[in-house]
C-alpha positions as CSV (number, residue, x, y, z in Angstrom):
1,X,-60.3,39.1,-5.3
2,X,-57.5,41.2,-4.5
3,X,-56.6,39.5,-1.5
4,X,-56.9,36.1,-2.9
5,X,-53.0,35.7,-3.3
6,X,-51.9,36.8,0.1
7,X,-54.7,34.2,1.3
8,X,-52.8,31.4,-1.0
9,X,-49.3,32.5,0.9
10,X,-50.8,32.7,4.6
11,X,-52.6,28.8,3.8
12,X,-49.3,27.3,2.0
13,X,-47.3,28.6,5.5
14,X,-50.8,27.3,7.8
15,X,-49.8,23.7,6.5
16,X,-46.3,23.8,6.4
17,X,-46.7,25.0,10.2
18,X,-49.2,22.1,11.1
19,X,-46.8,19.5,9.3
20,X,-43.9,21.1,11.5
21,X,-45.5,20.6,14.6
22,X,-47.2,17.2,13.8
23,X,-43.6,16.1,13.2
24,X,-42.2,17.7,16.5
25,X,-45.2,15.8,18.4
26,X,-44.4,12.7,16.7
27,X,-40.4,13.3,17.4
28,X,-39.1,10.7,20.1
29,X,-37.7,11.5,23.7
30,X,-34.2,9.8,22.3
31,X,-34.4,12.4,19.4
32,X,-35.4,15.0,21.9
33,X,-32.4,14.1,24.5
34,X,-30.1,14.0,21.1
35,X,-30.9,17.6,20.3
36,X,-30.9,19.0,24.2
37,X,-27.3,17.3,24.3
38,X,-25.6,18.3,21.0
39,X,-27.4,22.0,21.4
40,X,-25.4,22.2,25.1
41,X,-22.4,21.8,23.5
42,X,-22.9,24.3,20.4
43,X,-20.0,26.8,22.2
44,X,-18.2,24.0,22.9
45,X,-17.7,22.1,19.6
46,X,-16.8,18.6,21.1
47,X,-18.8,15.6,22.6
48,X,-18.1,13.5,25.4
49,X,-19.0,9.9,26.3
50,X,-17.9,8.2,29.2
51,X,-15.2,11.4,29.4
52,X,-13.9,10.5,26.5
53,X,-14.1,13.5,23.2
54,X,-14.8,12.0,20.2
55,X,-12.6,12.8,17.4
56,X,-15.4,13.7,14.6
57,X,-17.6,16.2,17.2
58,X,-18.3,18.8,14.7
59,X,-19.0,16.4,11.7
60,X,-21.5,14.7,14.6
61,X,-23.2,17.5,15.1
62,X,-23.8,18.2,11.6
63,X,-24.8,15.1,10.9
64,X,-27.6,15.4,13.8
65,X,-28.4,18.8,12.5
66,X,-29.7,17.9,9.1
67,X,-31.8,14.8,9.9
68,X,-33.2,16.9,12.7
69,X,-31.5,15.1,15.7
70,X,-33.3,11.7,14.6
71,X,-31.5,8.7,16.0
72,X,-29.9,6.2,14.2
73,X,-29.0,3.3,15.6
74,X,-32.0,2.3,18.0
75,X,-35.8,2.5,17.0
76,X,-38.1,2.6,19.9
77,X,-35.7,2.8,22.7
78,X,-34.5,-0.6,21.1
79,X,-30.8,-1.4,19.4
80,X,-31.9,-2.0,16.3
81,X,-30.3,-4.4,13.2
82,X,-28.1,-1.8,11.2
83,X,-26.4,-1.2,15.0
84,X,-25.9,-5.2,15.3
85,X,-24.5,-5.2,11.8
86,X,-22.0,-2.3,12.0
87,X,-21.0,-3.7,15.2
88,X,-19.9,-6.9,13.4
89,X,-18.2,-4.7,10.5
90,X,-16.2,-3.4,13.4
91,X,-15.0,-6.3,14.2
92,X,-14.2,-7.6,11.3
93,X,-11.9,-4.5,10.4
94,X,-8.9,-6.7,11.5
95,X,-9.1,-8.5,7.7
96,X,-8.4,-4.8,6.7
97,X,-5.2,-4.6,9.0
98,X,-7.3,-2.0,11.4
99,X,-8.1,-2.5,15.1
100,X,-11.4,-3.1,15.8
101,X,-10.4,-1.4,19.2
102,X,-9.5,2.0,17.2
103,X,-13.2,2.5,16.1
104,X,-15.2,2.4,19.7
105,X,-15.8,-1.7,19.4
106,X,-14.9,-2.0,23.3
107,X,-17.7,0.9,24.4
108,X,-20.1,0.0,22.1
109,X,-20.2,-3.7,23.0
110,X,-20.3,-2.3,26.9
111,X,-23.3,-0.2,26.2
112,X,-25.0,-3.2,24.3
113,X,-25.3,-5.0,27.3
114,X,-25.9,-2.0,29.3
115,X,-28.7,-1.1,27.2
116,X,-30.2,-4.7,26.8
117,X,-29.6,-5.3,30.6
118,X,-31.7,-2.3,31.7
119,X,-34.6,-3.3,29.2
120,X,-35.2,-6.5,31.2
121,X,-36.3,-4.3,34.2
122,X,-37.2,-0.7,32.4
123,X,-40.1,0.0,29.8
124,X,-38.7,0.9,26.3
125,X,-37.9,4.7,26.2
126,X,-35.5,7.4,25.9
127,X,-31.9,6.6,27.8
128,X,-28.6,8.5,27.9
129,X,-27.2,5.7,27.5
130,X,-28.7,5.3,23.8
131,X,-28.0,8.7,23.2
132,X,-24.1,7.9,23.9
133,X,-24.4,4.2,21.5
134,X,-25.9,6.7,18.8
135,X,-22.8,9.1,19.1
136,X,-20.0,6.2,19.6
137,X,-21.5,4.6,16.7
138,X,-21.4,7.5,14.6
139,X,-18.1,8.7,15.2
140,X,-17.2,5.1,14.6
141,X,-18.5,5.0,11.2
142,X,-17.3,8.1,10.4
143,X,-13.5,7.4,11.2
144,X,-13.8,4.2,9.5
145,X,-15.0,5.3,6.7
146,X,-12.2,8.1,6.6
147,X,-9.6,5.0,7.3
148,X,-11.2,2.5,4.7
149,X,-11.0,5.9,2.1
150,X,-7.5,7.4,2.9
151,X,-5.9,5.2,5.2
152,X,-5.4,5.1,9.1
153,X,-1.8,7.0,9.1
154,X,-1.1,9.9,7.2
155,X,1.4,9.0,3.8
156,X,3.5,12.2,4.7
157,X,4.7,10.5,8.1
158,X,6.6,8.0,5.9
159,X,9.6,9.8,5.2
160,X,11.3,10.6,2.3
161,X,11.2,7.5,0.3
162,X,7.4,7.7,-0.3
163,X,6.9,10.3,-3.1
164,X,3.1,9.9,-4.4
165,X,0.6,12.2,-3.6
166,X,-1.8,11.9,0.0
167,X,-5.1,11.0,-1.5
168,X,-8.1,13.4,-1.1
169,X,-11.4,12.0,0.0
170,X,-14.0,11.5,-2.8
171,X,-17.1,11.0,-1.0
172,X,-19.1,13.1,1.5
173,X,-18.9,11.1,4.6
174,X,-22.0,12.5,6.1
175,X,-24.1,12.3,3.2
176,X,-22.6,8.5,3.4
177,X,-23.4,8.1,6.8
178,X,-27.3,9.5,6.0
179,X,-27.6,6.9,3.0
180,X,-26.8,4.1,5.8
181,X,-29.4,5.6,7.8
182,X,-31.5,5.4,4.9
183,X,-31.4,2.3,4.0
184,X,-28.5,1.7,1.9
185,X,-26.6,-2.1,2.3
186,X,-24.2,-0.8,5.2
187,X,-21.5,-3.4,3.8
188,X,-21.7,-2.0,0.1
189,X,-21.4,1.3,1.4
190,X,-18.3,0.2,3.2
191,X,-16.7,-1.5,-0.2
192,X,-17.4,1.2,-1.9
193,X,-14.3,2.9,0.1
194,X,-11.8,0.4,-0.4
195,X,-9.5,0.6,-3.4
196,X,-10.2,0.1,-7.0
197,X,-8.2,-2.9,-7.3
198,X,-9.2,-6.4,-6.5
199,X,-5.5,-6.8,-4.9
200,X,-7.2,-5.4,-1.8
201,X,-10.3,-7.5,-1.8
202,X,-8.0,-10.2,-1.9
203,X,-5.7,-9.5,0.2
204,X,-8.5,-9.1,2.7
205,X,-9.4,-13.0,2.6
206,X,-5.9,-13.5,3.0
207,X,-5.9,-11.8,6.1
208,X,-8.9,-13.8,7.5
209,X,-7.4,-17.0,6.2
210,X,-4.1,-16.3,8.3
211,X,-6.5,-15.8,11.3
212,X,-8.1,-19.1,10.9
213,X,-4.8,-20.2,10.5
214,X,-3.5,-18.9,14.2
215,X,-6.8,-20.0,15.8
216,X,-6.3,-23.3,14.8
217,X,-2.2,-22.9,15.6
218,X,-0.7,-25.0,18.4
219,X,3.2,-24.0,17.4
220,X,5.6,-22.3,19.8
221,X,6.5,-20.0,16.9
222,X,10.3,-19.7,19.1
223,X,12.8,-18.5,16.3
224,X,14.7,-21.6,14.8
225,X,18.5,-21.7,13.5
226,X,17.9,-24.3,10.8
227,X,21.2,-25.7,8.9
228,X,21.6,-23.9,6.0
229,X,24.3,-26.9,4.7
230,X,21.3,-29.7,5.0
231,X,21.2,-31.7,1.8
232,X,18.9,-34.8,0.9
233,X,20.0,-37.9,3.7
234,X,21.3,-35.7,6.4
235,X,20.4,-35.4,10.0
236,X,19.5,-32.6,11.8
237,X,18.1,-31.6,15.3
238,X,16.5,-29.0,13.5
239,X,14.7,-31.2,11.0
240,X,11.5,-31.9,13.5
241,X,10.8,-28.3,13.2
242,X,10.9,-27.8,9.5
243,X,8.7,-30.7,9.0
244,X,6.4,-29.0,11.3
245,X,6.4,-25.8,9.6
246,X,6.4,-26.9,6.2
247,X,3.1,-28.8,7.2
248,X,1.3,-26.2,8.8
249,X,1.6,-24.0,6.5
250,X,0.3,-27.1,3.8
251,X,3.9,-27.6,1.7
252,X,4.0,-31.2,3.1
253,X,1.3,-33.4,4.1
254,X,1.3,-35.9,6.8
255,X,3.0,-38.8,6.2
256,X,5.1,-41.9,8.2
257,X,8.7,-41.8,8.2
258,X,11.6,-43.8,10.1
259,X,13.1,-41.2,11.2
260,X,12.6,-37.7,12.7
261,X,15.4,-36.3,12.4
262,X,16.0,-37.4,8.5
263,X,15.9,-34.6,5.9
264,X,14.6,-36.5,3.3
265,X,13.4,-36.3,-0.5
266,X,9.7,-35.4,0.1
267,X,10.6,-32.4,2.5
268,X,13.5,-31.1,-0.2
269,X,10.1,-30.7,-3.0
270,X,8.3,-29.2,0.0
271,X,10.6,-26.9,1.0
272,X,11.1,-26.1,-2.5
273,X,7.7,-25.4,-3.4
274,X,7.9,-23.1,-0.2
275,X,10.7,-20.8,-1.5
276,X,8.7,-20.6,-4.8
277,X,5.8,-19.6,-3.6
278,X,7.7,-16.7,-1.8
279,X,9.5,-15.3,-4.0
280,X,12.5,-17.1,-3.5
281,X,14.9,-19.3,-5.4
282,X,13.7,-22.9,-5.2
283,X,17.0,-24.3,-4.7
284,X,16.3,-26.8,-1.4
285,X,19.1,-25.1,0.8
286,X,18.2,-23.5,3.6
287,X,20.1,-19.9,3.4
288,X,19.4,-16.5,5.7
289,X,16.2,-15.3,3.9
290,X,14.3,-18.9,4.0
291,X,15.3,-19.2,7.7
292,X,13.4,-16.0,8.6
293,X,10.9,-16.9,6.6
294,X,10.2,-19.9,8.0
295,X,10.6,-18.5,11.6
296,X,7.3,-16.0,10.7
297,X,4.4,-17.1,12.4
298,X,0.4,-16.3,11.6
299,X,0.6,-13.3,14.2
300,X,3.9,-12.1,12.6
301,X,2.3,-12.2,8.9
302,X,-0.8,-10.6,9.7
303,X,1.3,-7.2,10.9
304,X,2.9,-7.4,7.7
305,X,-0.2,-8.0,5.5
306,X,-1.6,-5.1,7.4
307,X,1.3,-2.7,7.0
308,X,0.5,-3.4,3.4
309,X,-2.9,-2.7,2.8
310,X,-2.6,0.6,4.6
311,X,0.0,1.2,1.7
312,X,-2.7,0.1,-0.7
313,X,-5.2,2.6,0.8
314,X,-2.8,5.3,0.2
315,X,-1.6,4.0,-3.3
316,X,-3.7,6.2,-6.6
317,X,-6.4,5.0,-8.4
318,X,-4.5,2.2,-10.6
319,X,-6.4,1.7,-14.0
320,X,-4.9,-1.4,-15.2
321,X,-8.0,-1.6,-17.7
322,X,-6.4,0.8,-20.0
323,X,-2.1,0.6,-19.6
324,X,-0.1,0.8,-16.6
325,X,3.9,-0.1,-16.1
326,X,3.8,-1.2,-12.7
327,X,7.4,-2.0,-10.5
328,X,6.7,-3.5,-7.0
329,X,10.2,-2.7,-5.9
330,X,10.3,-5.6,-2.8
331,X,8.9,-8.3,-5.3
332,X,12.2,-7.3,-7.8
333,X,9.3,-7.6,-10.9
334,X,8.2,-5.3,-13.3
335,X,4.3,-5.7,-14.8
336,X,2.9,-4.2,-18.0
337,X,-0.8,-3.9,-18.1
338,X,-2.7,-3.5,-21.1
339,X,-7.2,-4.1,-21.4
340,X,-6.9,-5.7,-17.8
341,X,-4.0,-8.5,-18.5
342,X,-0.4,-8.5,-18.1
343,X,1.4,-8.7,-21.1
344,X,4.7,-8.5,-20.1
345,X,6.7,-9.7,-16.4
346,X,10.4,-9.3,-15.8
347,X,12.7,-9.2,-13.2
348,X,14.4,-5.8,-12.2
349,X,16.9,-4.5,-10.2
350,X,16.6,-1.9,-7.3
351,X,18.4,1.1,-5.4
352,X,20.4,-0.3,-2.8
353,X,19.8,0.2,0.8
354,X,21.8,3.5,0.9
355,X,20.4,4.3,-2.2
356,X,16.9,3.2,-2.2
357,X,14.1,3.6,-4.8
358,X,11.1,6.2,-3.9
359,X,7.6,5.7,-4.4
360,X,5.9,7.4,-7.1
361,X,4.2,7.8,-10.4
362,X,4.8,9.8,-13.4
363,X,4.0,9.1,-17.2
364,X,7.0,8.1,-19.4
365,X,7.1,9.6,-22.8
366,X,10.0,8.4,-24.8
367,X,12.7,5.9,-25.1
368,X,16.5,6.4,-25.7
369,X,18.2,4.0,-28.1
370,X,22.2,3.8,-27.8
371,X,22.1,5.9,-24.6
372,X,24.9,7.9,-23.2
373,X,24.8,7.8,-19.3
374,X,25.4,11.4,-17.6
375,X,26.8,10.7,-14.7
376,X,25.4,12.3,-11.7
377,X,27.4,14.8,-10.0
378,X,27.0,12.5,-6.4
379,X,28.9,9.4,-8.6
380,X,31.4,11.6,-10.1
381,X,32.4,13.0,-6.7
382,X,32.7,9.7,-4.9
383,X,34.1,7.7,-7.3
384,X,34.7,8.7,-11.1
385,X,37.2,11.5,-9.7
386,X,39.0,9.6,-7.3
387,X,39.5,6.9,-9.8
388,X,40.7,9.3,-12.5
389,X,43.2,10.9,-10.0
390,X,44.9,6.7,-9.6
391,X,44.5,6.1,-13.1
392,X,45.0,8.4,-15.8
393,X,43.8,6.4,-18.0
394,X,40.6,5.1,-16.1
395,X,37.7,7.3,-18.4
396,X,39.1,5.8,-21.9
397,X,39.1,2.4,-20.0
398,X,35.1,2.9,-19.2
399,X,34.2,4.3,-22.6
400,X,33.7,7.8,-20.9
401,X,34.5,11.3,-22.4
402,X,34.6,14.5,-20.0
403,X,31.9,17.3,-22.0
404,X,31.7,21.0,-21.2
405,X,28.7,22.7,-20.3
406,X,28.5,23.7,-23.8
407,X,28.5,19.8,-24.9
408,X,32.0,20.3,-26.0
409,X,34.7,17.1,-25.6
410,X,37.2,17.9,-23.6
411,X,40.5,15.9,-23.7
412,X,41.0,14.7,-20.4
413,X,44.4,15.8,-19.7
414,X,43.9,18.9,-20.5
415,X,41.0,19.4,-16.9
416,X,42.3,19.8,-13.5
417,X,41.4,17.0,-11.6
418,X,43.2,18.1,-8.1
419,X,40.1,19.7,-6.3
420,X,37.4,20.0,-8.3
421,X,34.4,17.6,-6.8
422,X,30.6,16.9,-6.4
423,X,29.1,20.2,-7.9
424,X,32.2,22.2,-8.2
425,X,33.3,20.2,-10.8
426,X,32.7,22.5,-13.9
427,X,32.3,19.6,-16.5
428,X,30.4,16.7,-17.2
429,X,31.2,13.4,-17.7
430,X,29.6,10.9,-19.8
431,X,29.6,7.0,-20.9
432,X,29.5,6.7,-24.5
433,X,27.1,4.2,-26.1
434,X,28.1,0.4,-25.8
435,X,27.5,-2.8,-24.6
436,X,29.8,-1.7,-21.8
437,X,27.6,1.3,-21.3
438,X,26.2,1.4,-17.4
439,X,22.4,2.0,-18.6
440,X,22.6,-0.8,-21.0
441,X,21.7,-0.3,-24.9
442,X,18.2,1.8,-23.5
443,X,16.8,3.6,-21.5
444,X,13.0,4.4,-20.8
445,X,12.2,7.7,-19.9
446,X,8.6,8.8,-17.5
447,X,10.9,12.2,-16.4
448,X,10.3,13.1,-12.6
449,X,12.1,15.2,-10.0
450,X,14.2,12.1,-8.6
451,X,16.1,11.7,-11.9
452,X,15.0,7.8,-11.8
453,X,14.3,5.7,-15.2
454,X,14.0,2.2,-16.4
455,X,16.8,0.7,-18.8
456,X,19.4,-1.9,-19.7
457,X,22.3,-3.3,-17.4
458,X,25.7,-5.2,-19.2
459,X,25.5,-7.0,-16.0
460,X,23.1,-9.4,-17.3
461,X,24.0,-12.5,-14.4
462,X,22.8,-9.9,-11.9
463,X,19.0,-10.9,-12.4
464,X,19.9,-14.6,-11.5
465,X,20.4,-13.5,-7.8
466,X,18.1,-13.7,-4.9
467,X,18.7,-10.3,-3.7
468,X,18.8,-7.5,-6.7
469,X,18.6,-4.3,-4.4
470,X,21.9,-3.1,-6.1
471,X,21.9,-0.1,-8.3
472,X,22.1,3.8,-7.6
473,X,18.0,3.9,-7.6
474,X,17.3,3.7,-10.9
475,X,15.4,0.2,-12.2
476,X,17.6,-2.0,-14.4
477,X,15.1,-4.5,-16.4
478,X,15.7,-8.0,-17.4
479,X,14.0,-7.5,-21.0
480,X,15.0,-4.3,-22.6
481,X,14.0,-5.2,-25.9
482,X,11.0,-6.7,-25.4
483,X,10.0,-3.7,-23.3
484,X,10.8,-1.5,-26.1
485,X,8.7,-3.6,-28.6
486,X,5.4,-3.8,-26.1
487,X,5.7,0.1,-25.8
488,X,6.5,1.2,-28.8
489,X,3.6,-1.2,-30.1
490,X,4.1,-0.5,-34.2
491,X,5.0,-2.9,-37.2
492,X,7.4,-0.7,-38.4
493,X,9.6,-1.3,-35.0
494,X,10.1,-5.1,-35.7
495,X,12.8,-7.3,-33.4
496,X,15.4,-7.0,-36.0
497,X,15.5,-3.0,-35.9
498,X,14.9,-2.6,-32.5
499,X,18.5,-4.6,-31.8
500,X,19.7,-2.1,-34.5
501,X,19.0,0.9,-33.1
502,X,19.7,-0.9,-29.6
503,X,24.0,-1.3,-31.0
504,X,24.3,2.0,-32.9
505,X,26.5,4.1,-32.2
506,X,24.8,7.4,-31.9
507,X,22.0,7.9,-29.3
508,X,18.3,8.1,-30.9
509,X,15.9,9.3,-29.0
510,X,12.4,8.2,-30.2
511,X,9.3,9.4,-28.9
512,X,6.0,7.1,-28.1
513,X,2.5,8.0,-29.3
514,X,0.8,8.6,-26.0
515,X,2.1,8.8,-22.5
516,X,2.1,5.3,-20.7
517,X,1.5,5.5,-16.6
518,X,4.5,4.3,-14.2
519,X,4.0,3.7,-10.6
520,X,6.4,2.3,-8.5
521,X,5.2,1.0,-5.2
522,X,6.8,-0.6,-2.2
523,X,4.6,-3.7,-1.3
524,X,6.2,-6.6,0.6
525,X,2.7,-8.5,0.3
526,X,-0.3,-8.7,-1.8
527,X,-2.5,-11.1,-2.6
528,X,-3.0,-13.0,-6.5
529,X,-6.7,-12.7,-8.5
530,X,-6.1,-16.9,-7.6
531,X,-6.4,-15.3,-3.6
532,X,-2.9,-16.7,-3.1
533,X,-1.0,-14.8,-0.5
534,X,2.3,-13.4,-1.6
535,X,4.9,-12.2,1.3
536,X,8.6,-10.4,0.2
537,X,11.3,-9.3,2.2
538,X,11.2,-5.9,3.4
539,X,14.4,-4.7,2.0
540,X,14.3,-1.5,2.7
541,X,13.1,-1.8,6.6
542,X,10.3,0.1,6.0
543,X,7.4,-2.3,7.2
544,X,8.3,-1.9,11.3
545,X,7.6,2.3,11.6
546,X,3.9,1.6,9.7
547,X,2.5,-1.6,12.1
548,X,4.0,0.5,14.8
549,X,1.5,3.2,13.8
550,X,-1.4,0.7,13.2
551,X,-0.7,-0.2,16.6
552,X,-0.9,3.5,18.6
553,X,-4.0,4.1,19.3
554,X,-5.9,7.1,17.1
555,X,-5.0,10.5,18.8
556,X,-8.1,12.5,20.6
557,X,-9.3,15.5,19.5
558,X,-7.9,17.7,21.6
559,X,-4.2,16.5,19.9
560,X,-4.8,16.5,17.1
561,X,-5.8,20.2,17.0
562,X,-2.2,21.1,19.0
């Protein structure tokens, strides 16, 4: 039969017809009401509810567009159970240092008891008020998934200091949204966002524990001047209050004493084991930075975890399974990461406040035995120069030698010093090696466009202090040569010839078999694989501008397109 193909084709399109329309017929007035409203506001690209535009319209509408405007949170004119357990992952966003307020949780929670109130006097079907819970909850999941992904604020608002690249999304958020709706573990799809490291994980129990902590807290949390001169048998009006604070936070159990206002032996081991825990010397004396640590209440610590793990949702991929050299410049430390352990700690120093260390990442590829340090043209300006021009004899003095642009030494009486600063100077001036070299007796080198590396001081008591935000930006580490040893990672570079080439006195440059990650991050808490809380001082006053913008309320659609 000639006609027996054409009859195939005209059958194959008679079924798929009658399975269209079977599904249409079978379609629910909520699904119906769903495509009448979203197809009103085709021109329009935006939806309202209660007046409101929701900020992911368009995505919205596509969403509803390729599950043929089927509802998704309701079955049967009834909220169903994935709507009652995204409602609760809303509210628990605060252990993620969101607001549950920035993700509908106020509106939906109205339109719960809207819904359920109208069902005790209305048979089950189609209301616009479902159609509006299906489109809050929605856009909800879609900003919180964007949030949980790539962070709430943009990285590029922080300012100059924060140097690593914004994040791009990995996952299709519809196509996310759509495995929700099709059954997929709506907390495992959530998880799935966060960051690769447990830190965050943790850092999230953390968070709830500190709620716990201030729902169960009956202190006035008013700031305290405690004496910082308080030793062992002393005093103190201030005592009551540290006793208090020490106990709440579990440093001191309960326990009967004669009197209140005695700074005793057990508080001193409390209060040490307080400082420790926080990073701090555990010396028993009360000084600036234990005071307003002790003065920082549940509330006050949440906002700072918070601010944090919105830097962690902004922070790379870290792979500390394979190797990763990893400075948290508020904790003063250095971490080297090799098959998932840390193999090496060490204190370092930071940039000062005017001089402060930036955020990023870059892959160092050599090390620099015996290093000369060329001094930047900012230092020579504002203080090499002005110090030759009192003291003639100020660069033999420092070890330093004054080098063309050829690498020639110059002699140093024979350059004009009178006018001749910052980049108009037309030499160079260098530190020979030495022990009384600035960068040490090495240098490690991951090259970047902020001219910052790790390596050696002279001024070894510096690493005793509290404090160690002190150099020019670079990092200055506590354990050069066993640095240099980790990395270099080879029998042939024992101790022995490692403090060799370390005191020779030409530089030797030698470079390592692969290229090792660095990342240097700003975090002033994070939480321990033990789920131990760890809170730093926020040196560089960088913690206020980002709980400031956790706090403002996510912008509408309509701004964020101006």
């Amino acid at each position: 039969m000639k006609n027996k193909p054409l009859l195939i084709i005209l059958a194959v399109l008679t079924v798929c017809a009658a399975v269209f329309f079977v599904n249409r017929l079978r379609r629910s007035d909520l699904t119906e009401e769903i495509e009448l409203r979203l197809s009103n506001n085709e021109d329009r690209k935006f939806i309202e509810v209660n007046g409101e535009r929701l900020q992911t319209s368009e995505e919205i509408i596509e969403f509803y567009q390729d599950r043929d405007f089927e509802e998704v949170w309701s079955n049967n004119g009834k909220i169903n159970s994935l709507a009652e357990d995204f409602l609760e992952e809303i509210e628990s966003v605060k252990y993620d240092g969101l607001n549950p307020d920035d993700y509908n949780q106020a509106l939906i929670h109205s339109f719960f008891e809207e819904i359920q109130n109208k069902r005790k006097i209305l048979k089950p079907k189609s209301t616009p008020e479902l159609v509006d819970l299906d489109f809050l909850m929605t856009d909800a999941f879609l900003r919180l998934a964007k949030d949980l992904e790539l962070g709430k604020i943009s990285p590029d608002s922080r300012g100059s200091y924060w140097k690593l690249a914004a994040k791009e999304s990995s996952v299709n958020r519809i196509e996310l949204l759509g495995e929700v709706a099709g059954g997929e573990d709506i907390r495992d799809v959530l998880e799935s966002l966060y960051p690769n490291h447990e830190m965050y994980k943790n850092g999230r129990k953390v968070i709830q524990d500190l709620y716990d902590k201030m729902g169960e807290d009956t202190l006035t949390w008013k700031q305290v001047r405690f004496e910082s001169s308080l030793k062992v048998g002393d005093r103190n009006e201030s005592v009551p209050k540290l006793r208090e604070r020490l106990q709440f936070w579990g440093f001191l159990d309960n326990y009967k004493m004669e009197d209140e206002l005695l700074f005793d032996s057990t508080m001193w081991k409390g209060l040490k084991a307080y400082q420790l825990e926080n990073g701090m010397n555990p010396d028993g004396a009360i000084g600036d930075l234990t005071s307003d640590f002790l003065n920082d209440s549940p509330k006050k610590l949440i906002e700072i975890a918070s601010a944090n793990m919105e830097r962690m949702r902004w922070m790379p991929e870290i792979d500390m399974e394979n190797e990763l050299v990893l400075v948290n410049i508020a904790n003063y430390q250095l971490d080297y990461f090799k098959d998932g352990d840390t193999t090496l700690t060490a204190k370092v120093i930071v940039g000062k406040e005017y001089n402060e260390s930036p955020v990023f990442t870059a892959p160092m590829s050599y090390i620099v035995f015996s290093p000369y340090w060329n001094i930047p043209p900012s230092i020579t300006s504002d203080e090499i120069i002005p110090s030759v021009r009192k003291n003639g004899n100020y660069l033999a003095e420092k070890n330093m030698e004054v080098v063309s642009n050829s690498g020639e030494v110059l002699n140093p009486k024979q350059v004009n010093w009178s006018g001749k600063e910052g980049e108009n100077f037309p030499y160079r001036i260098r530190q020979k090696p030495g022990g009384s070299n600035s960068l040490g007796l090495v240098k490690f080198m991951f090259p970047n466009d902020y001219n910052i590396y790790i390596h050696d001081t002279p001024a070894r008591s510096l690493f005793a202090r509290e404090s160690r935000a002190l150099s020019h930006g670079c990092i200055r580490i506590q354990y050069p040569d066993k640095f240099a040893e980790t990395l270099l990672n080879d029998k042939k570079w024992t101790e022995e010839k490692i403090q060799m080439a370390m005191n020779q006195e030409n530089e030797e440059v030698v470079k390592l078999d692969r290229e090792v990650p660095v990342l240097l991050l700003y975090l002033t808490f994070w939480a321990d694989e033990s789920g131990n809380g760890h809170f730093r001082p926020d040196i560089y006053n960088r913690d206020a501008s980002v709980i400031k913008a956790l706090k403002a309320a996510p912008k509408s659609e309509s701004k964020m397109r101006t």
